[in-house]
C-alpha positions as CSV (number, residue, x, y, z in Angstrom):
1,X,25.5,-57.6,-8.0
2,X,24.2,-54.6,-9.9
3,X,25.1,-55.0,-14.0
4,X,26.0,-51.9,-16.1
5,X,23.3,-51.4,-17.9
6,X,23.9,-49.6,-21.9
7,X,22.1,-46.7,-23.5
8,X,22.0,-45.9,-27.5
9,X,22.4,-42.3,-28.3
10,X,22.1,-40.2,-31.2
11,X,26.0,-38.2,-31.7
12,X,24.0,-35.5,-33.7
13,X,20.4,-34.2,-31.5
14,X,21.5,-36.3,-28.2
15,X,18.4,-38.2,-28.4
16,X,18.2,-41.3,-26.6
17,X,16.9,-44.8,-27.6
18,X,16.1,-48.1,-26.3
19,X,17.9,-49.8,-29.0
20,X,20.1,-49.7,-31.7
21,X,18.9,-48.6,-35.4
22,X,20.3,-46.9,-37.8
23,X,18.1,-44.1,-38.5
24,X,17.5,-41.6,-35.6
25,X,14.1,-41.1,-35.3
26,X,14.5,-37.4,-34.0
27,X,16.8,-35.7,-36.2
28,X,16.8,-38.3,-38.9
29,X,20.7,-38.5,-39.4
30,X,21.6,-42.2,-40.3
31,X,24.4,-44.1,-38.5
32,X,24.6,-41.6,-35.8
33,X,23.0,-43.8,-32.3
34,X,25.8,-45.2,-30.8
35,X,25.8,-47.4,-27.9
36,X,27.0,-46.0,-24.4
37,X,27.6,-47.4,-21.0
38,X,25.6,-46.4,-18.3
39,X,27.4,-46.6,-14.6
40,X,25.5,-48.2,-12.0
41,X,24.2,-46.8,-9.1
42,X,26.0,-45.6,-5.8
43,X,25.4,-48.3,-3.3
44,X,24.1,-50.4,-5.6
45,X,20.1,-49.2,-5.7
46,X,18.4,-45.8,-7.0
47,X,16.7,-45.5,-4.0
48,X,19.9,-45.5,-1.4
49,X,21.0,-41.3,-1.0
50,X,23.5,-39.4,0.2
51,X,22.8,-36.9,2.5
52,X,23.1,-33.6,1.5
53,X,24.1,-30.0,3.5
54,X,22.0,-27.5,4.0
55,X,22.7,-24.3,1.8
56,X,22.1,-20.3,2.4
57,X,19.0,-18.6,1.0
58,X,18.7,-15.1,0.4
59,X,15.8,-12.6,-1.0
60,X,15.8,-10.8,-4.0
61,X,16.7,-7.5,-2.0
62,X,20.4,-8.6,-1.7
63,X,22.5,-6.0,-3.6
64,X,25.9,-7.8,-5.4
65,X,28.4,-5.6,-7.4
66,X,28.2,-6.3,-10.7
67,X,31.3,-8.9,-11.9
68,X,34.4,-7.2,-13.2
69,X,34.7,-7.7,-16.7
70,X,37.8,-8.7,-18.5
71,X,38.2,-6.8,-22.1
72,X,40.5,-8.6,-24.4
73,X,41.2,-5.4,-26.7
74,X,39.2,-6.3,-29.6
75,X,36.0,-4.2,-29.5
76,X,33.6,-6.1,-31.9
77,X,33.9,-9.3,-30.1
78,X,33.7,-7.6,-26.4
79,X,30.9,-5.7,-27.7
80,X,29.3,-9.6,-28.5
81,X,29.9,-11.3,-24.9
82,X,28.3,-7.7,-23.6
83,X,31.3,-5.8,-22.8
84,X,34.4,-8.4,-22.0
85,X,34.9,-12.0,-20.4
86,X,33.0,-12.2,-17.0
87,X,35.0,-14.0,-14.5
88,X,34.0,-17.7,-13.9
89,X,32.2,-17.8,-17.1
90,X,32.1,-20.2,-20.2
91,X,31.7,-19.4,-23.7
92,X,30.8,-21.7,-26.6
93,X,32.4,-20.5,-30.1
94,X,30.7,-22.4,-33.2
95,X,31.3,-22.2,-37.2
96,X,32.1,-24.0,-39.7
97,X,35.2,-25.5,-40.3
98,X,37.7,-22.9,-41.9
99,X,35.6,-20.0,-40.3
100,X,38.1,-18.2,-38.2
101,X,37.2,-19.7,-34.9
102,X,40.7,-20.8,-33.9
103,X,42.0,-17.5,-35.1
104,X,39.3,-15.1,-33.3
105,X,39.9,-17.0,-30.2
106,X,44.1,-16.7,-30.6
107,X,43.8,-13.0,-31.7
108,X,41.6,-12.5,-28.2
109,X,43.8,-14.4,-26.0
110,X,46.7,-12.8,-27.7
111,X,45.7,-8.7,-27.2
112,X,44.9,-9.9,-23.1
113,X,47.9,-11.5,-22.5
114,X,49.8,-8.0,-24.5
115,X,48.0,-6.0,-22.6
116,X,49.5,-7.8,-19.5
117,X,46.9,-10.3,-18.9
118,X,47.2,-14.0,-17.7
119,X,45.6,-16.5,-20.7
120,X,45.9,-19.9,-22.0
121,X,45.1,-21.9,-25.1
122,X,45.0,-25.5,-25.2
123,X,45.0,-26.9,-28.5
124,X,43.4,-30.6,-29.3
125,X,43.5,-30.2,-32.9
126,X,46.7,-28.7,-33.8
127,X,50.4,-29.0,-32.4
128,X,52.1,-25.7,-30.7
129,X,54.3,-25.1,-33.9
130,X,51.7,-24.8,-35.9
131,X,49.9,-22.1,-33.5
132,X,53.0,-20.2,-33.5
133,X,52.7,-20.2,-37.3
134,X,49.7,-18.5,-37.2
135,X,50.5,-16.3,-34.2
136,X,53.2,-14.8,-36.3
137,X,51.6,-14.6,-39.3
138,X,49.2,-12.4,-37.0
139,X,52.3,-10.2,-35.1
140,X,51.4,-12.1,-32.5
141,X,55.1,-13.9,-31.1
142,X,55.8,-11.3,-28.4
143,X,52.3,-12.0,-27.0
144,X,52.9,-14.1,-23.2
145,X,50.4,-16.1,-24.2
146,X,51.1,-19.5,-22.4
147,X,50.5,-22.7,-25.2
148,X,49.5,-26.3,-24.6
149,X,48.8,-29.5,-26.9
150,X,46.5,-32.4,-25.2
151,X,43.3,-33.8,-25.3
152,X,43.2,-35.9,-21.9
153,X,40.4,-33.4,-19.6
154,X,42.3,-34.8,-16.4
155,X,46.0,-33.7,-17.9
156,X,44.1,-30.4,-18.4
157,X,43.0,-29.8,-15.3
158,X,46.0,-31.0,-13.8
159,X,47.9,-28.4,-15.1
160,X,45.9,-25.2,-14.8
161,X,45.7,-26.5,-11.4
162,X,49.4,-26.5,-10.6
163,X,49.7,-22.8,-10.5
164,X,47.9,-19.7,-10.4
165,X,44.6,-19.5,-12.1
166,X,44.6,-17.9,-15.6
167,X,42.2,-15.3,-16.3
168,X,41.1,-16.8,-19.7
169,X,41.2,-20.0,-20.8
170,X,40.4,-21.3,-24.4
171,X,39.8,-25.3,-25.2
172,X,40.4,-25.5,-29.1
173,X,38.2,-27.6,-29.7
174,X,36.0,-29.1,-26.7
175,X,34.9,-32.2,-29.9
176,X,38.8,-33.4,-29.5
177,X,38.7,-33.9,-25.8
178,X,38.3,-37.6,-23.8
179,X,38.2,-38.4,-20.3
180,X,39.2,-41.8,-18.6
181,X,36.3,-41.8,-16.8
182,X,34.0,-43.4,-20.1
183,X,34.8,-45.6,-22.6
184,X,33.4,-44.1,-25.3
185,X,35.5,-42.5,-28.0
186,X,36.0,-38.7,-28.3
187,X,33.5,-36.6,-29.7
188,X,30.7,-38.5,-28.8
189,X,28.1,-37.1,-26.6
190,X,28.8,-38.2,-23.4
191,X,32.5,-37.4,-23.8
192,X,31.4,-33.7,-25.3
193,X,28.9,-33.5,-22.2
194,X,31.6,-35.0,-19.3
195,X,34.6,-32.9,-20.8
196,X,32.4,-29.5,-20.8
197,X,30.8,-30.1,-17.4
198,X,34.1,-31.0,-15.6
199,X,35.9,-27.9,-17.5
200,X,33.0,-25.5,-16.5
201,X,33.2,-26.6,-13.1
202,X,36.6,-25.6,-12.8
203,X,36.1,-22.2,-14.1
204,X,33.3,-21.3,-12.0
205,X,35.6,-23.0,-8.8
206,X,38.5,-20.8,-9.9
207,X,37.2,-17.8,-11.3
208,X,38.6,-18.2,-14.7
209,X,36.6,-17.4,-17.8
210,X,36.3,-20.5,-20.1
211,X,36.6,-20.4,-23.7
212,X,35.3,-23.5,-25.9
213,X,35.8,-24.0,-29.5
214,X,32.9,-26.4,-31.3
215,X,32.4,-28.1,-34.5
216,X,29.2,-27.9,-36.6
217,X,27.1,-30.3,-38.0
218,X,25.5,-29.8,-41.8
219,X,23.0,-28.3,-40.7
220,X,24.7,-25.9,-39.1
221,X,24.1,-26.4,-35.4
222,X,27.0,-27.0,-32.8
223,X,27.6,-31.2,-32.7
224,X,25.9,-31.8,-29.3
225,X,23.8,-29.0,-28.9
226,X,21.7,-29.4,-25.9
227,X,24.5,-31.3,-24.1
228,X,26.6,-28.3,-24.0
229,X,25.0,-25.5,-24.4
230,X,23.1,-25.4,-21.5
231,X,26.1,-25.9,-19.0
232,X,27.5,-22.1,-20.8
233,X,26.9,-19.1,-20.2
234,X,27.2,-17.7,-23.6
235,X,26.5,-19.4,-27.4
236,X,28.4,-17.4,-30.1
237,X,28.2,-18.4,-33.5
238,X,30.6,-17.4,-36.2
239,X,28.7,-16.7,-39.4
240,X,30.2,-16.2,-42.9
241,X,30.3,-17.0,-46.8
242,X,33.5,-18.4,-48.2
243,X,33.1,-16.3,-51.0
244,X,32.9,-13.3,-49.2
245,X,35.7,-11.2,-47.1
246,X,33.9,-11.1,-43.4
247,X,32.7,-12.4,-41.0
248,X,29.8,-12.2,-38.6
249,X,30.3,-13.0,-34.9
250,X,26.2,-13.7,-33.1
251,X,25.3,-14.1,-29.9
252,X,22.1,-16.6,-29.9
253,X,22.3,-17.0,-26.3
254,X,24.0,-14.5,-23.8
255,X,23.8,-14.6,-19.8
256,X,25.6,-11.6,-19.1
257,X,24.5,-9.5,-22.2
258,X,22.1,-9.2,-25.3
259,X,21.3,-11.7,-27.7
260,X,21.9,-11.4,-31.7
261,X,24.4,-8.5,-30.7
262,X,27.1,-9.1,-33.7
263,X,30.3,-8.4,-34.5
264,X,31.5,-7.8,-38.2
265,X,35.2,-8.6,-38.9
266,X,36.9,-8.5,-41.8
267,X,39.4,-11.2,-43.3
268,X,42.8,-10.3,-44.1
269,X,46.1,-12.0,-44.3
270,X,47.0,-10.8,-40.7
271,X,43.6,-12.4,-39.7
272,X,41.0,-10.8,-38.8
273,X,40.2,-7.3,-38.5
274,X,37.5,-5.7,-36.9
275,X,34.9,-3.3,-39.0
276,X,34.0,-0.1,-37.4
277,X,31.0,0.5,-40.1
278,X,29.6,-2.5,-41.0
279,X,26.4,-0.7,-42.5
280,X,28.8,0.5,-45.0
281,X,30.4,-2.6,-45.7
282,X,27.3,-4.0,-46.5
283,X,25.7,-1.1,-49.0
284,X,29.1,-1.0,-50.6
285,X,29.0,1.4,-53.6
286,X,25.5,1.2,-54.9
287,X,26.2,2.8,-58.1
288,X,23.6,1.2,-60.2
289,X,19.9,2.2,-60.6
290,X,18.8,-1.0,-61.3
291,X,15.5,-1.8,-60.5
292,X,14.9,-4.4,-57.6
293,X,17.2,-3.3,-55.0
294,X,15.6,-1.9,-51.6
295,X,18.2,-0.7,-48.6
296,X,16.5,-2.0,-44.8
297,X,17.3,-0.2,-42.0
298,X,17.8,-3.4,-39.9
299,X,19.0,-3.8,-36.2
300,X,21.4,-6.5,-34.7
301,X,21.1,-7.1,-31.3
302,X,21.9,-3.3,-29.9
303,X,23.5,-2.2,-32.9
304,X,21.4,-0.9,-36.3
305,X,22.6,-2.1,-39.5
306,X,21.6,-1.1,-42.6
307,X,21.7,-3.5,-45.6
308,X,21.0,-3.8,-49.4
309,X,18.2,-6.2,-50.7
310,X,18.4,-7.3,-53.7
311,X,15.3,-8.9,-55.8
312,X,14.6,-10.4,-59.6
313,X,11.5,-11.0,-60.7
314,X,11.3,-13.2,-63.9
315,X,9.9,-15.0,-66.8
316,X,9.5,-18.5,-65.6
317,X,10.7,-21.4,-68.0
318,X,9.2,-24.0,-66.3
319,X,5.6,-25.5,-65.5
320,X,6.5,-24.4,-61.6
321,X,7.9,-21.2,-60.9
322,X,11.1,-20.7,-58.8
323,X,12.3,-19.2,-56.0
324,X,16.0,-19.0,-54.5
325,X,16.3,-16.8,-51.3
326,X,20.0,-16.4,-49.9
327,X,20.2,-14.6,-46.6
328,X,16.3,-14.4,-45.7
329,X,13.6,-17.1,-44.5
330,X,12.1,-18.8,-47.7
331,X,8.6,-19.2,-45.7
332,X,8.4,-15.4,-45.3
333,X,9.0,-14.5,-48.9
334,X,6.5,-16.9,-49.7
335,X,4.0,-15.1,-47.6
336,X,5.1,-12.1,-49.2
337,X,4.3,-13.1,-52.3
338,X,1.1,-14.0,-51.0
339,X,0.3,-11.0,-49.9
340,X,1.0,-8.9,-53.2
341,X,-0.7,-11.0,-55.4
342,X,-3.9,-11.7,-52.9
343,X,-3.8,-7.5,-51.1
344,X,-1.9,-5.4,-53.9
345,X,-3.2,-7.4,-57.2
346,X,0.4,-7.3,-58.4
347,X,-0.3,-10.7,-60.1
348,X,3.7,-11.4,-59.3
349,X,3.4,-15.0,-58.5
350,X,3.8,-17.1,-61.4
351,X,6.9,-15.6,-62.3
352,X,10.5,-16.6,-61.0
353,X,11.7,-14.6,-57.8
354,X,15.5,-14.5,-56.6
355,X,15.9,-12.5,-53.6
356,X,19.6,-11.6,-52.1
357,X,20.8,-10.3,-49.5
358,X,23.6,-8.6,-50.6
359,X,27.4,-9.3,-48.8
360,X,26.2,-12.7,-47.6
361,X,24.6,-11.1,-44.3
362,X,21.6,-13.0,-42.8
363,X,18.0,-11.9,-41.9
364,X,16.1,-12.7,-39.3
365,X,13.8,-10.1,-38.2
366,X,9.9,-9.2,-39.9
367,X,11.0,-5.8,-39.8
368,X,12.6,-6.8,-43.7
369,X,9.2,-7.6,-45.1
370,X,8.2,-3.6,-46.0
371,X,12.1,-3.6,-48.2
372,X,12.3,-6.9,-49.5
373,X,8.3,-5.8,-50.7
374,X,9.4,-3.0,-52.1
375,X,12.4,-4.6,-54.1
376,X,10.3,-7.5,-55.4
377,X,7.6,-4.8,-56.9
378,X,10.4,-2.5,-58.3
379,X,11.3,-5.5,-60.1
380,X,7.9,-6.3,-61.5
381,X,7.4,-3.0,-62.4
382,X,10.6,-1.9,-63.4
383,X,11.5,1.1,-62.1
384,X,14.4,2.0,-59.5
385,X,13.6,2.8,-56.1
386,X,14.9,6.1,-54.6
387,X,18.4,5.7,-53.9
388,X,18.7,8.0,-50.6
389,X,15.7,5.5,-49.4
390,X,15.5,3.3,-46.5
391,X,12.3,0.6,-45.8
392,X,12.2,-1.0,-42.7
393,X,7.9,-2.3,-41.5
394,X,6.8,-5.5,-40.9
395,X,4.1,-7.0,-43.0
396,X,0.9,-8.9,-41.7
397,X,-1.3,-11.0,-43.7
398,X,-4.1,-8.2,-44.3
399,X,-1.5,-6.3,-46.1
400,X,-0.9,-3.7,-43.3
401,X,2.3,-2.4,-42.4
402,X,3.0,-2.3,-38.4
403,X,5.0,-1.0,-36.5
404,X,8.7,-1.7,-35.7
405,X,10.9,-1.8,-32.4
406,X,13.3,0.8,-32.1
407,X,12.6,3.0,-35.4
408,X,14.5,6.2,-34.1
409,X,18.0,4.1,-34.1
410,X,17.3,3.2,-37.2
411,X,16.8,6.4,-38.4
412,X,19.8,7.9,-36.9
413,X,22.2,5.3,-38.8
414,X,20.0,5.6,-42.4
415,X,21.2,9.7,-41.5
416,X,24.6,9.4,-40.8
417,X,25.5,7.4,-43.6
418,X,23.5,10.0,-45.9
419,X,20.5,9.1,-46.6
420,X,17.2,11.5,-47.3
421,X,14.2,9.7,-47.2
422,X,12.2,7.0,-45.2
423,X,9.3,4.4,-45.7
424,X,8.2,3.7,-42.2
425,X,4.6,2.0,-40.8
426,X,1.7,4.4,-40.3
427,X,1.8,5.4,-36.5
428,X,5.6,5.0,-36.0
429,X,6.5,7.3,-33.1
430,X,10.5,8.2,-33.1
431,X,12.3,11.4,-34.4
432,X,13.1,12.1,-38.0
433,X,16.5,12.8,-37.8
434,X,16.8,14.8,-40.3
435,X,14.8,12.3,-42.8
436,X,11.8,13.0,-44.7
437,X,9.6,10.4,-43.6
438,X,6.7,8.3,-45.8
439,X,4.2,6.5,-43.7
440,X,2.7,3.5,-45.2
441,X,-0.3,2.0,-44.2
442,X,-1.0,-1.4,-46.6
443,X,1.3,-3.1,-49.3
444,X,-0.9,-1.5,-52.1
445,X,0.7,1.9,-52.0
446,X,4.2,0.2,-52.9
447,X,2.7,-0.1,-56.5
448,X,4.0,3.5,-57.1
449,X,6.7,2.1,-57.5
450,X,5.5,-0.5,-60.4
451,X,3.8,1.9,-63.1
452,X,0.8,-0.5,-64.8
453,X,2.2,-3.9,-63.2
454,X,-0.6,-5.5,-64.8
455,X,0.6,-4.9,-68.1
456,X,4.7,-5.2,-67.2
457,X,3.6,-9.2,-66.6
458,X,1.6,-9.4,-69.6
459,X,4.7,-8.2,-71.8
460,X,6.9,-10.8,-69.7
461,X,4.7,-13.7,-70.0
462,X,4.7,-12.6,-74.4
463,X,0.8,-13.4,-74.2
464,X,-0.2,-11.0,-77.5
465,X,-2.9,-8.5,-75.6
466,X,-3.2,-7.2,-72.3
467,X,-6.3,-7.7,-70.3
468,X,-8.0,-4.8,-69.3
């Protein structure tokens, strides 16, 4: 007689181990391993198969009509998944809690099913009354959206089986779902991992595209990450500051369209509404001239976005000197730093540095080092950059500025919203667009912009003579 044998995992990375402990020695969460049961084998040894059929090959020659996509009447967030829902597909929607998942994914579902579409939500966190609530605050209640409360997979499946196969369905949330087939309670990974596989396999069996709703852990990653997210199609993450009136919908993993495409909405009391311009969202009214502020001519995805960068350089107060970074990589403004001091001589590192990115929007590309270079030495120096001014180059370790992707889109958005004049990398082959363009070869000739830095720090640090 075979014995079921048990397995420890951790609920947070999925990491296995051979025993229990209480610190995962992968992610390094404590009390998060907890003991699984492992089914035995079919026919009772490892070795004993079942014989398989024999499937179809085909070269790459074989021409297939691209799938029919399936808008849902929102634009930023069909512009995210690459154009609308792709039949048979599955979508994973993170944030944290209080985000606007729920109400993205209601406002979606809602426009389909109004613009005579066949959709349904399941809810595992919240009863139907309470959906309606929301759907009305919304002008939502005429939508035919079909409704449903349970977190039993098989009662699920059961009932999207017993009639015709919706075009969209949405799990809300796929953490709250359980399965008779394991004993292990919901939300852990095996349950997350059997409830997700079983619903996926439905929707690629019935053509339906599959909408899942998923929890975060602190560090901001969905709970169970590689359990689910390689059985979708598409990872979207909803991005956002609670002090801050929008929202930013990513795509960090997309089969049917580009990664970091975003979508910018806009929280109201309606919910959410969707931002046409979000490069003007972010510069807002920029009416000061205050030193320190830099506006890059980013890109997200597809779609160039320009954005204000905000710096403060400072007196330190303490024996070590500080630096808070909100929306950009610490690591890279530490290299920047670097790079002043040790290629331009701006001497800027043993004062305090704050660096912002202003609206709450986050950075990821190099293509930010030329602005948020220029900010930190118009700081230093004090004196304002050019306000009809864009900055967009990435920064290498020798101090030279190179070349960025897709310069003439950036361009063409720094133009239509009004503004004059460029910094761009030496060599950068794209049209002007109107714009009177600056090449810049090395971080030195950004001290133009810092008038005698050498004596600005002497007269912040109070020493009583500057060094010649």
């Amino acid at each position: 007689m075979v014995k079921s044998s048990t397995s420890y995992v951790c609920q947070s990375c999925g990491a296995s181990a051979p025993k229990w402990s209480g610190k995962c020695e992968a992610c390094g969460g404590w009390n998060t391993i907890v003991e699984e049961g492992i089914a035995p084998p079919l026919g009772g040894g490892a070795s004993r198969r079942v014989k398989g059929r024999k499937i179809s090959l085909e070269d790459l020659k074989t021409e297939d009509a691209p799938p029919k996509r399936r808008p849902t009447g929102i634009a930023e967030f069909d512009r995210v998944t690459g154009g609308g829902l792709v039949p048979g597909s599955a979508l994973l929607v993170g944030g944290d809690p209080g985000i606007g998942k729920s109400t993205i994914i209601l406002q979606a579902l809602g426009k389909y099913a109004q613009a005579g579409g066949h959709a349904v939500y399941i809810s595992g966190e919240e009863a139907m009354a309470q959906v309606r609530m929301r759907a009305a605050r919304m002008g939502l209640s005429d939508a035919p959206l079909m409704l449903g409360a349970a977190t039993n997979v098989e009662d699920i499946l059961a009932t999207l089986e017993s009639g015709k196969p919706p075009d969209i369905v949405a799990i809300d949330s796929i953490q709250t779902l359980w399965t008779g087939a394991l004993d292990a309670a919901p939300g852990t990974i095996a349950q997350v991992r059997t409830a997700s596989f079983d619903l996926v396999r439905y929707a690629k069996a019935s053509g339906a595209a599959l909408l899942l709703v998923g929890h975060v852990t602190k560090d901001g990653q969905i709970a169970g990450p590689k359990a689910v997210e390689h059985l979708v199609d598409a990872v979207l993450y909803f991005e956002g500051e609670r002090g801050h009136h929008f929202r930013v919908l990513r795509a960090v993993k997309n089969r049917f369209g580009a990664t970091d495409e975003i979508g910018v909405f806009e929280m109201t009391g309606k919910g959410l509404a969707e931002v046409a311009n979000p490069s003007a969202l972010f510069l807002g009214d920029r009416k000061s001239a205050a030193p320190g502020t830099a506006v890059f001519a980013g890109l997200e995805g597809t779609r160039p976005l320009l954005c204000e960068i905000q710096a403060l350089v400072s007196a330190t107060t303490y024996g070590t000197p500080r630096r808070a970074v909100v929306g950009w990589d610490t690591g890279r403004l530490a290299m920047i730093l670097a790079v002043l001091d040790a290629r331009a001589g701006v001497g800027i590192g043993a004062s305090d540095v704050y660096l912002n990115v202003a609206g709450g929007l986050k950075i990821g590309e190099p293509a930010a080092d030329l602005a948020v270079a220029a900010a930190l030495v118009s700081s230093f120096g004090g004196e304002a950059l050019p306000r009809d001014t864009v900055f967009f180059g990435e920064i290498s370790l020798s101090g030279d500025i190179r070349p960025v992707p897709q310069a003439e889109s950036r361009l063409k958005e720094a133009a239509k919203l009004g503004f004059k004049n460029a910094f761009i990398p030496a060599g950068t082959k794209a049209d002007a667009a109107g714009l009177a363009l600056t090449e810049i070869t090395s971080v030195a000739e950004l001290l133009r912009f810092a008038p005698e830095p050498t004596l600005r720090r002497e007269k912040t640090l109070g020493r009583g003579k500057v060094e010649s």
